[in-house]
N, C-alpha and C positions, 0 to 999 in steps of 0.2 A: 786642500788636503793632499799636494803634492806630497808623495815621498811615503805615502802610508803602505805602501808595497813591500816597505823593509821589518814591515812589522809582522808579515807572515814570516819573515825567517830570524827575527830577535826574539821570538816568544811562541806559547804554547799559543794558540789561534784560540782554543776554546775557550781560555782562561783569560781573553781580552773581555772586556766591555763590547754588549751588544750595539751601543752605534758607533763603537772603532770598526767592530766587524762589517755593518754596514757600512760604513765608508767604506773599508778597503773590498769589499766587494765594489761598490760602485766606480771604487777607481778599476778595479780588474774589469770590467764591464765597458767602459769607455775604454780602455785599452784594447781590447779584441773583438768587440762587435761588428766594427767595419769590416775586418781581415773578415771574418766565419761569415758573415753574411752576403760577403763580395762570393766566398767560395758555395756557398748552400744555393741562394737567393729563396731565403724562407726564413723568416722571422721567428714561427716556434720552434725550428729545427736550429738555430744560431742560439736561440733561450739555451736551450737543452744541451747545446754542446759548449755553452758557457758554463753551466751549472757542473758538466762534468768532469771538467778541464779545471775550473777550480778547486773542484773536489780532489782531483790529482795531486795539482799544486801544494795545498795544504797538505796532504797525507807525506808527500815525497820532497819538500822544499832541501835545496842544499845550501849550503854555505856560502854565500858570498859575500862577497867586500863591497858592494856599491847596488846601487837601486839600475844602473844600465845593465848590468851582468845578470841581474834578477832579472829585467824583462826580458833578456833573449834568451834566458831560458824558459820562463813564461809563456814565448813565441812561438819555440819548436813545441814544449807539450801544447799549445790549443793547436799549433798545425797538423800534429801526429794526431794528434783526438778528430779534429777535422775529418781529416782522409780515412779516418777509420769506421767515420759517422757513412760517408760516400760510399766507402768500400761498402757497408754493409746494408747500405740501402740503395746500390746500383741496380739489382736483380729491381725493385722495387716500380723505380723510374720512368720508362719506357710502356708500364702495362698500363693497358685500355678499359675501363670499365664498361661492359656491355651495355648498362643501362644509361651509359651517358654519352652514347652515340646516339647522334639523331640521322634517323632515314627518314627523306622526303619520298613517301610514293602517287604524292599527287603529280599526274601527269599534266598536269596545267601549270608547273614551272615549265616542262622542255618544250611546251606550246608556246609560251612567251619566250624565251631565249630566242627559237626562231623566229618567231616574229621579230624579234626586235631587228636580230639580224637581215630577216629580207627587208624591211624598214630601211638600213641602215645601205643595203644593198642598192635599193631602190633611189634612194636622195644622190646617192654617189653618181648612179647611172643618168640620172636627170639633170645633174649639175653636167657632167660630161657632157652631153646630147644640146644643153644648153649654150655653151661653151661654143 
């Protein structure tokens, strides 16, 4: 189905056949998935700003003369839609959820750390002495 990319800008989209539409979804979909997913690294969040990056596409497609000119402009909108997805979910990112911190307050981990250590202390000083 190479080349069905030119079909969002020869014709009404709606007014195509449901598995035209589907293919040229599926080709819009292998075209930017890598890009949005390399930049997210989250798979429903790359869905989501596929869906809405082609919803763009269709509403605003311009005129062009060839199927290369149609993707690099295809490229900046899912990039611009990208960074906007970022932008707006950077506050998001960084916070902590209380309940999914875990505190160790058994104090029989820092009993064994040290042991292990004077263990570890021990063999070192015995090999020396040995020696």
């Amino acid at each position: 189905m190479e080349g069905t990319l030119l079909l969002l800008s020869s014709a009404n989209f709606g007014a195509l056949d449901v598995t035209i539409q589907k293919g040229v979804y599926r080709e819009f979909y292998r075209l930017v998935y890598r890009v949005i997913y390399y930049m997210v690294n989250d798979h429903a969040a790359t869905e989501d700003i596929i869906q809405e990056a082609f919803l763009k596409v269709v509403q605003k497609i311009p005129a062009v003369e060839n199927e290369a000119q149609l993707k690099g402009w295809i490229k900046v909108v899912v990039r611009n839609t990208t960074y906007n997805y970022i932008r707006k979910n950077k506050k998001n990112r960084n916070l902590i959820d209380a309940d999914c911190v875990f505190i160790d307050d058994d104090p029989s981990f820092a009993i064994a750390a040290e042991t292990i250590e004077a263990e570890v202390e021990m063999k070192v000083m015995s090999e020396a002495i040995g020696k």
